[in-house]
C-alpha positions in Angstrom: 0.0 0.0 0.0 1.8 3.4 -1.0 2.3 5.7 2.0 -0.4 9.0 1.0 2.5 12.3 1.4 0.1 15.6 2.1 1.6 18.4 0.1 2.6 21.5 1.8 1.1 24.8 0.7 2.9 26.9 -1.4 3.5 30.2 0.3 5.5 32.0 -2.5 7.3 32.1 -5.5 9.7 34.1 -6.4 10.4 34.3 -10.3 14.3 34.9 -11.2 16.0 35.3 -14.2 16.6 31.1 -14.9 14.7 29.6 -12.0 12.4 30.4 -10.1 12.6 30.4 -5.8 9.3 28.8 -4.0 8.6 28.6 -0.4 6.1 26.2 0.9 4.1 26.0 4.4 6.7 23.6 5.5 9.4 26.0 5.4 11.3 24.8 2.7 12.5 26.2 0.1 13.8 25.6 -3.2 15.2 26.9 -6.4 13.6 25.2 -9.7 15.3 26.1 -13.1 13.0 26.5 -15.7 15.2 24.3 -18.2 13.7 21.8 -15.2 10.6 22.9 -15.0 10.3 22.2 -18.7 12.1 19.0 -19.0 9.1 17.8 -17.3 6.4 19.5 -18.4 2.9 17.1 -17.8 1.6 18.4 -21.5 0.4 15.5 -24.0 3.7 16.6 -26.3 6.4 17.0 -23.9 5.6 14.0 -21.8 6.3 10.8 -24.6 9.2 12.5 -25.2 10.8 11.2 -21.6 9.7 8.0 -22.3 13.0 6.4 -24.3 16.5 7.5 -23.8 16.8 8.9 -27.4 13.7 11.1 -27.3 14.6 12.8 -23.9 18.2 13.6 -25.0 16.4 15.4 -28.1 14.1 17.4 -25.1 16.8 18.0 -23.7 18.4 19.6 -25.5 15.9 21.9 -27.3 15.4 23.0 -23.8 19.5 23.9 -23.4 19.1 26.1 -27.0 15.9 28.1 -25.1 16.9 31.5 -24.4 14.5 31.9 -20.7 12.7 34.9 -19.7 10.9 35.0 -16.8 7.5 33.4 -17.0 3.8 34.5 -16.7 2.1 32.5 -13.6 -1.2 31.5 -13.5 -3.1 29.7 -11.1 -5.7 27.0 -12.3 -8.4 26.3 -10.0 -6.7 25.4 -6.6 -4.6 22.9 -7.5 -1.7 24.0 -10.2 -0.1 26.7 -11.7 0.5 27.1 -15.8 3.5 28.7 -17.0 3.2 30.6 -19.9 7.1 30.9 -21.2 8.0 33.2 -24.8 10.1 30.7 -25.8 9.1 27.0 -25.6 6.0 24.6 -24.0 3.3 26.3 -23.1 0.5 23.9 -22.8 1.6 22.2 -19.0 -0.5 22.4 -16.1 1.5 22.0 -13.1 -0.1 20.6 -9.8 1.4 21.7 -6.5 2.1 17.8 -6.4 4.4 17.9 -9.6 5.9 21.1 -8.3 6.7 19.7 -4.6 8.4 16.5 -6.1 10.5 18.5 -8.9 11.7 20.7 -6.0 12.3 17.6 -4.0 14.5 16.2 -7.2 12.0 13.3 -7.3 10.9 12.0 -10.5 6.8 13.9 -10.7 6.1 11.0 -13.0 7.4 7.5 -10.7 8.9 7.1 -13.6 6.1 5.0 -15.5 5.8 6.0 -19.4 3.3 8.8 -20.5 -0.3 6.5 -21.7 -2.9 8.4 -23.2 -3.1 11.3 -21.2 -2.7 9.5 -18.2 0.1 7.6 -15.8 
C-alpha cells in the first residue's frame, strides 16, 4: 500500500531570471530552473518525449538552445499553476504535487511512461 504524502502549501514564488525560488508551508525552500521545469512538463507533447533514452536527449536539448525569460504565472483552480514561457511549451499544467516533487529532485512521474493522457 503506498504511504499518501500531504503536500505542503505553497507560500510564495519568487520568479528569477533562470529559476524560479518557492517557499512552501513547510518551510522549505527551493530553487527550480526552468530548463527543469520544462524537462518535465505534464503536457500531451512534452511528456512521450521522456519516455525512451533517445527522445529525452532530443528534449533535452531543445530546452538547453531556449533562451528563458521570466515566465507568466497563472493559477488554475486550486490545485496547479501554468507557466506561460516566450520561448518554448506552453500547454503544462503544473499541480502543487508535480511542483513539490520536482523541488524535492524526485521524478513527478514515478517514472512509469506517459499512456494516453494518463500515468
Amino acid at each position: 500500500m503506498s504511504k499518501i504524502v500531504e503536500i505542503p502549501k505553497l507560500n510564495r514564488l519568487e520568479r528569477k531570471a533562470e529559476s524560479m525560488l518557492l517557499t512552501w508551508s513547510d518551510n522549505h525552500e527551493f530553487e527550480l530552473s526552468y530548463k527543469t521545469l520544462l524537462y518535465w512538463c505534464p503536457c500531451a507533447k512534452c511528456s512521450p518525449s521522456r519516455d525512451d533514452e533517445n527522445t529525452a536527449s532530443e528534449l533535452t536539448s531543445k530546452i538547453e538552445v531556449i533562451s528563458f525569460e521570466k515566465p507568466q504565472v497563472s493559477k488554475v483552480g486550486s490545485y496547479a499553476l501554468k507557466f506561460e514561457f516566450p520561448q518554448g511549451c506552453n500547454s503544462g499544467i503544473f499541480t502543487f504535487e508535480r511542483l513539490y516533487r520536482l523541488c524535492k529532485n524526485e521524478n513527478p512521474d514515478d517514472g512509469k511512461p506517459y499512456v494516453h493522457g494518463a500515468w
